[in-house]
FIRO-472003 format. One line per 8 residues: for each residue x, y, z negated of C-alpha. Coordinates in nm, 3 decimals, always signed. Each point is the difference from the previous one (the first is absolute). Example, Ala and Ser with C-alpha at 12.3 -4.5 7.8 and 13.67 -1.06 7.14 Angstrom:
2
+1.230 -0.450 -0.780 ~ +0.137 +0.344 +0.066
END
This chain:
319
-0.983 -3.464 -1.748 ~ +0.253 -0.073 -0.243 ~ -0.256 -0.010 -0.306 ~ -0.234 -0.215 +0.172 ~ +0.293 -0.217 +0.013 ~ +0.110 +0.014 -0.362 ~ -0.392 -0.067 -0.085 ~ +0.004 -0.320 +0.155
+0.300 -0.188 -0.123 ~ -0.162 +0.064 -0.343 ~ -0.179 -0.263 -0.140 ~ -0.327 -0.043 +0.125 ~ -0.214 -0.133 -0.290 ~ -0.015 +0.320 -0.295 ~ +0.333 -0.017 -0.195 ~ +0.001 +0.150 -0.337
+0.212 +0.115 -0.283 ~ +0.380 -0.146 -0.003 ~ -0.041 -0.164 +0.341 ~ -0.150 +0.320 +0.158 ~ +0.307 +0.209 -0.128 ~ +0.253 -0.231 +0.144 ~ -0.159 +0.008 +0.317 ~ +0.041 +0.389 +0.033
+0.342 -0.032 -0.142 ~ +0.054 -0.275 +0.289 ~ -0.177 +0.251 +0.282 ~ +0.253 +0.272 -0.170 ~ +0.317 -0.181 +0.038 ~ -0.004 -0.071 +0.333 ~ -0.107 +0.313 +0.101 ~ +0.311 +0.146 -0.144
+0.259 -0.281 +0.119 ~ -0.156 -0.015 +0.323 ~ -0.044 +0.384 +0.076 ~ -0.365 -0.049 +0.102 ~ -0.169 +0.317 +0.095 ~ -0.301 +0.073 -0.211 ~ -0.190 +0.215 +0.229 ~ +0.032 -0.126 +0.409
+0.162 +0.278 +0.215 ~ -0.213 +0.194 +0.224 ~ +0.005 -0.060 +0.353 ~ +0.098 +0.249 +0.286 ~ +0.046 +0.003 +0.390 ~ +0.279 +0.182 +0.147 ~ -0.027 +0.236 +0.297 ~ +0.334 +0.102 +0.178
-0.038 +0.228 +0.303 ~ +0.296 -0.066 +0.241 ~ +0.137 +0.146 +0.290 ~ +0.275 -0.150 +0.213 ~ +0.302 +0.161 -0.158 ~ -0.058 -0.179 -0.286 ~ -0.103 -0.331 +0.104 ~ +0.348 -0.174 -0.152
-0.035 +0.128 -0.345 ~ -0.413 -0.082 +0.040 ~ +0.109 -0.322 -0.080 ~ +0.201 +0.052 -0.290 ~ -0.266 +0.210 -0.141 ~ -0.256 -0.304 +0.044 ~ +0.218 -0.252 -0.158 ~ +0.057 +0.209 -0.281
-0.277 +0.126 -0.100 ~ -0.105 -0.397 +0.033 ~ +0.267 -0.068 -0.237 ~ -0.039 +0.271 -0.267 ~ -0.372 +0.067 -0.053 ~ -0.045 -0.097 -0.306 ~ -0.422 +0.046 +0.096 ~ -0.080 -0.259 +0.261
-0.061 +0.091 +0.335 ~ -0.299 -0.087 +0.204 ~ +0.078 +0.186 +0.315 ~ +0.329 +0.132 +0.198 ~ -0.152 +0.231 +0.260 ~ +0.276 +0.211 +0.264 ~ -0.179 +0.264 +0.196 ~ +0.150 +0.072 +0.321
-0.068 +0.031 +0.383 ~ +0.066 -0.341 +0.052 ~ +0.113 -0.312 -0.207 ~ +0.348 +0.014 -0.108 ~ +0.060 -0.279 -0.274 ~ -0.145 -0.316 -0.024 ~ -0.004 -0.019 -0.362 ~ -0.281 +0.231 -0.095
-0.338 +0.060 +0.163 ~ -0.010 +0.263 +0.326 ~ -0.261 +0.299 -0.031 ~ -0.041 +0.153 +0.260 ~ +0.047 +0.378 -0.013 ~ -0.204 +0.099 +0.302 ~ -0.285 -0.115 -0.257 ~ +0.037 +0.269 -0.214
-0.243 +0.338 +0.086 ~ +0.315 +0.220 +0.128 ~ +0.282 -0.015 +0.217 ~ +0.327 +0.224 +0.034 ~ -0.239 +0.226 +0.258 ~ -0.285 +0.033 -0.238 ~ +0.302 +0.114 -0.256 ~ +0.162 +0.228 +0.204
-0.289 +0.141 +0.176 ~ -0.160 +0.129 -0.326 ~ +0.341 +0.124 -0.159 ~ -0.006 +0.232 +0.348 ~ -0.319 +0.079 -0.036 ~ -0.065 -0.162 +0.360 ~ +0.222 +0.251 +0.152 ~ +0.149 -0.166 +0.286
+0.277 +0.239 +0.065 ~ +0.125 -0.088 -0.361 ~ -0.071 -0.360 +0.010 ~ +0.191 -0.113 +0.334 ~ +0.316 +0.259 -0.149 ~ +0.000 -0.184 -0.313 ~ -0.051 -0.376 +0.133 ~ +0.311 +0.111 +0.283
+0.260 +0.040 -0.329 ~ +0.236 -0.267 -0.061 ~ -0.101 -0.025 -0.317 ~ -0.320 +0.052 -0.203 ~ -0.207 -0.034 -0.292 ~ -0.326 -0.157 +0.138 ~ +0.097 -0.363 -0.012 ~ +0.120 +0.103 -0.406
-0.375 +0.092 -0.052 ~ -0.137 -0.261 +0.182 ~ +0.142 -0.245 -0.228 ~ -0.149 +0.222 -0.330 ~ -0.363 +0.008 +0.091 ~ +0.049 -0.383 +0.106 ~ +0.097 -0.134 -0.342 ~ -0.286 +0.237 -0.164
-0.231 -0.161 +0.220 ~ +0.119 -0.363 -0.020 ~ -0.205 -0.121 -0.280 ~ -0.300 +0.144 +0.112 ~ +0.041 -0.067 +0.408 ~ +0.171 -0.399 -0.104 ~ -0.295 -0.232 -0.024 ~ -0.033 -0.235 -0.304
+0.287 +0.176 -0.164 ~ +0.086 -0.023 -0.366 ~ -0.167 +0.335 -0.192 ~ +0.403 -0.017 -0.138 ~ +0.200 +0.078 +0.279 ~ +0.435 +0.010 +0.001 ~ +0.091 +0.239 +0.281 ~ +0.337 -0.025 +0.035
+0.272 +0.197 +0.278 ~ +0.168 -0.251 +0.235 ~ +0.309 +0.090 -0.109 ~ -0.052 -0.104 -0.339 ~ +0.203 -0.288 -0.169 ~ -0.093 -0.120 -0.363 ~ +0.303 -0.137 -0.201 ~ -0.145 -0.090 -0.321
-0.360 -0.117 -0.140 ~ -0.260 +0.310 +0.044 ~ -0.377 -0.046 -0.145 ~ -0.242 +0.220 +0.131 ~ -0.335 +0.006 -0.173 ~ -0.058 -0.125 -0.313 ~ -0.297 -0.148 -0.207 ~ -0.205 +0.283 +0.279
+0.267 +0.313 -0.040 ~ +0.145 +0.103 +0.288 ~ +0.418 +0.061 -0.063 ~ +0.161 +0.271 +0.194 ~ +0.397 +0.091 +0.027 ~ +0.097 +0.350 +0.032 ~ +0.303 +0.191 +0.189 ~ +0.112 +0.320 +0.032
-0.039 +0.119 +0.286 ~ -0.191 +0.352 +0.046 ~ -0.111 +0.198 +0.333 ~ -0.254 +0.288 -0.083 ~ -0.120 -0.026 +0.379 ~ -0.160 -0.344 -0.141 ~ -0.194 +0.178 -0.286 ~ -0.079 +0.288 +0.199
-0.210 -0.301 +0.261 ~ -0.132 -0.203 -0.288 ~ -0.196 +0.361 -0.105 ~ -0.114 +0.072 +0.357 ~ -0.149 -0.364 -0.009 ~ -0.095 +0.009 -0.358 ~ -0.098 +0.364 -0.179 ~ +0.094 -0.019 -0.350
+0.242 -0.309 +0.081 ~ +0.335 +0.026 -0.236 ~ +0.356 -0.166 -0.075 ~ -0.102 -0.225 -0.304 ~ +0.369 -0.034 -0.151 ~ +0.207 +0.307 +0.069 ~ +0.311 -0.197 +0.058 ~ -0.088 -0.364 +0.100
-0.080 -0.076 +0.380 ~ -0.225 -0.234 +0.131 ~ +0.225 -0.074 +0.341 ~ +0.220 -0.295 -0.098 ~ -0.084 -0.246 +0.344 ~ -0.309 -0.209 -0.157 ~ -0.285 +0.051 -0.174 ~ -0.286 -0.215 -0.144
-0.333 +0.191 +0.184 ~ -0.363 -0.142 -0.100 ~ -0.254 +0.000 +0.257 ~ -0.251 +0.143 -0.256 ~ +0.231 +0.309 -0.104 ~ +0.064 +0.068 +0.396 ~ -0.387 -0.022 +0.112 ~ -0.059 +0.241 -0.322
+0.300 +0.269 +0.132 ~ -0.162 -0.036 +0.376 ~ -0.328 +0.052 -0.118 ~ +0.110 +0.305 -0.196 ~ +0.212 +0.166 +0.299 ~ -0.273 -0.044 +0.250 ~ -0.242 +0.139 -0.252 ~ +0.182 +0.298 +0.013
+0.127 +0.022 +0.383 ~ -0.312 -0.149 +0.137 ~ +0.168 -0.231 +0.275 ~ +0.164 -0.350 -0.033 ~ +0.341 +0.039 -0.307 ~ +0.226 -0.094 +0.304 ~ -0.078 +0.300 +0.155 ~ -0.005 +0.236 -0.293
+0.333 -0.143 -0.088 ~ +0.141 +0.081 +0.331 ~ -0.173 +0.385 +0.030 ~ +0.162 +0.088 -0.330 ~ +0.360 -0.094 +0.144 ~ +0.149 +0.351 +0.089 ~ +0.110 -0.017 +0.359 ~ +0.266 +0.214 -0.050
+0.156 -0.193 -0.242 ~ -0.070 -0.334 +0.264 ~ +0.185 +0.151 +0.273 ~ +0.333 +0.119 -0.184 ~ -0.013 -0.372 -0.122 ~ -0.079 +0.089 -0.372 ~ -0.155 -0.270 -0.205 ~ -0.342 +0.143 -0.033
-0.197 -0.330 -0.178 ~ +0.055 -0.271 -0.264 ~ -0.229 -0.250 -0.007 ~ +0.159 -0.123 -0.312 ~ -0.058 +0.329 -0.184 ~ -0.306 +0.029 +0.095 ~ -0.107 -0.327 -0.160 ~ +0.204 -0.027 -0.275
-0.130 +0.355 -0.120 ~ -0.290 -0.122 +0.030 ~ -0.098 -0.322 -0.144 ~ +0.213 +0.129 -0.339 ~ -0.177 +0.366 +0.031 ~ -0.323 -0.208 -0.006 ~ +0.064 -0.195 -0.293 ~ -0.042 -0.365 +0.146
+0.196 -0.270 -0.150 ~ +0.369 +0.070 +0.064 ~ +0.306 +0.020 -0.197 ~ +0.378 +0.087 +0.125 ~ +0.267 -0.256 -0.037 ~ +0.320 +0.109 +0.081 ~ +0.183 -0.209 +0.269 ~ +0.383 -0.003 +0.110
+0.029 +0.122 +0.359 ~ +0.157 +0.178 +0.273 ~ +0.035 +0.107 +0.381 ~ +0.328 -0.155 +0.167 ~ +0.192 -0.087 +0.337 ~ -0.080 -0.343 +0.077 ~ +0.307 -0.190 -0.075 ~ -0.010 -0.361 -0.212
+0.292 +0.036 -0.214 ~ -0.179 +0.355 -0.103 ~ -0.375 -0.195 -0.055 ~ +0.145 -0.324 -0.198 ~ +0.198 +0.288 -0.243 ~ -0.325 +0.182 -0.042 ~ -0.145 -0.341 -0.109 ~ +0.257 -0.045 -0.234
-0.020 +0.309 -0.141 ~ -0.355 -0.047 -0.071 ~ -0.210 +0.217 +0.278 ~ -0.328 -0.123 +0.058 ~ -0.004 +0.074 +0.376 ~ +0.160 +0.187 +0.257 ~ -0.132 +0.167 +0.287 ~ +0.242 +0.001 +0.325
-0.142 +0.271 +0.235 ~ +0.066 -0.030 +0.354 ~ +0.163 +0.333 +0.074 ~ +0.271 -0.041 -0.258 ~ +0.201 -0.252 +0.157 ~ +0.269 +0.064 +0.200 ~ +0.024 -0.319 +0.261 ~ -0.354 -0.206 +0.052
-0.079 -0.270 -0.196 ~ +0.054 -0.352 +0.094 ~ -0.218 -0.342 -0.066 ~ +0.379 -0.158 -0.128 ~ -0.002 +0.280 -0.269 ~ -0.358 -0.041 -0.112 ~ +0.085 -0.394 -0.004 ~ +0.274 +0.050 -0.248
-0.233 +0.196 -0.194 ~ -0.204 -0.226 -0.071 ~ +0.211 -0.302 -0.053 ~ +0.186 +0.199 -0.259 ~ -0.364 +0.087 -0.160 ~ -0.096 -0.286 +0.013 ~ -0.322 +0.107 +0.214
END
């Protein structure tokens, strides 16, 4: 885009010798004193699957990822069971190929004994899963989507400038967390499937999916299980592990390993980040001390949050 531009405030008639090298010195100079991008910035949707416990900080995550994506966005997409922002588009998730039963049926093996026990607890993993599978079958379900596709937690708030994909290669920031019960699913799903970089993670709340690498990993697992990938990835989840509450799938590791085990156009750039208690004081210090973004889960606060907090937030940001 940009060098289309640059060609046409040149002169139109052929300009030779003297004249011609002015002209690039010209183009040059205001490239530099202008900070013109050379090369336009590849653009993405965003998918953010939502629940209603996070609703409030949905809309911080919209407005800053709005803010700070340095690649421009097409699409702002919240899955959910019904709308719960008016600032991005609705999908809904009843128009995806599974529900919580399908999940939790399969887990169980349809054993209906186990099923009703484990959908009686106060608290379970199924609605966890749910939410996996549903952001590794986004891009693909999602019609008219961008092949480059931002999935990002809806707890997620970027404090500083992030770019994505560049000039076609996919970025990815790391973490550190490990579970073995992850790596133990991702080979049940995946024979042969290993932990790329032995100590970089791929969970860190986002990550830039491309509809091409995720039809490519479907096509693979179902070529091997011989039944749709949803259901493969739910069989291999030990149900065991499911009922004593045990995180038993990453959909984050899964990909990550992945699409860098597979050699596609990726690179890691480290970013500045962190989980925390949602408190403003605490999120404007981690912009000043240069974090990228922080991610405030739900279950770590200690009193529920409250629209007048999330509007200070974002009059101090600036969102």
């Amino acid at each position: 885009m940009y060098l289309n531009t640059f060609q046409n405030i040149t002169h139109p008639e052929p300009v030779e010798g003297c004249e011609w090298r002015l002209v690039n010195i010209f183009i040059f100079f205001v490239i530099i004193v202008f900070n013109i991008p050379i090369f336009a910035a590849q653009s993405i949707d965003v998918v953010i699957p939502c629940h209603e416990k996070d609703r409030l900080t949905l809309e911080l995550t919209i407005a800053s990822i709005k803010a700070y994506s340095q690649n421009p966005i097409g699409r702002i997409i919240v899955i959910s069971e019904y709308p719960l922002t008016d600032q991005a588009e609705w999908f809904d998730q009843a128009l995806f190929p599974f529900t919580k039963k399908d999940i939790v049926t399969i887990i169980f093996n349809n054993n209906a004994q186990e099923i009703e026990a484990y959908k009686q607890r106060p608290y379970n993993r199924i609605g966890w899963v749910y939410q996996q599978i549903l952001k590794l079958y986004a891009p693909i379900v999602i019609p008219n989507i961008n092949e480059n596709v931002l999935i990002i937690d809806a707890d997620t708030i970027f404090l500083r400038p992030v770019t994505f994909i560049d000039r076609g290669k996919a970025l990815y920031a790391t973490g550190k967390e490990y579970k073995r019960s992850y790596f133990e699913h991702a080979k049940r799903v995946l024979p042969g499937f290993t932990k790329v970089y032995p100590h970089y993670s791929g969970i860190c709340h986002h990550m830039l999916m491309q509809r091409s690498v995720l039809l490519a990993l479907c096509a693979q697992i179902e070529k091997h299980h011989h039944c749709p990938a949803w259901q493969a990835l739910c069989r291999c989840i030990d149900p065991v592990q499911c009922q004593n509450l045990y995180a038993s799938i990453s959909e984050y590791e899964l990909y990550f390993n992945y699409v860098i085990g597979n050699k596609k156009k990726t690179a890691l750039r480290p970013l500045q980040w962190k989980n925390i208690t949602f408190a403003v004081d605490a999120i404007i210090q981690a912009q000043k001390e240069g974090y990228h973004y922080v991610s405030c889960h739900e279950y770590r606060n200690k009193q529920p949050l409250t629209q007048e907090q999330v509007n200070e937030l974002r009059k101090k940001l600036l969102l």
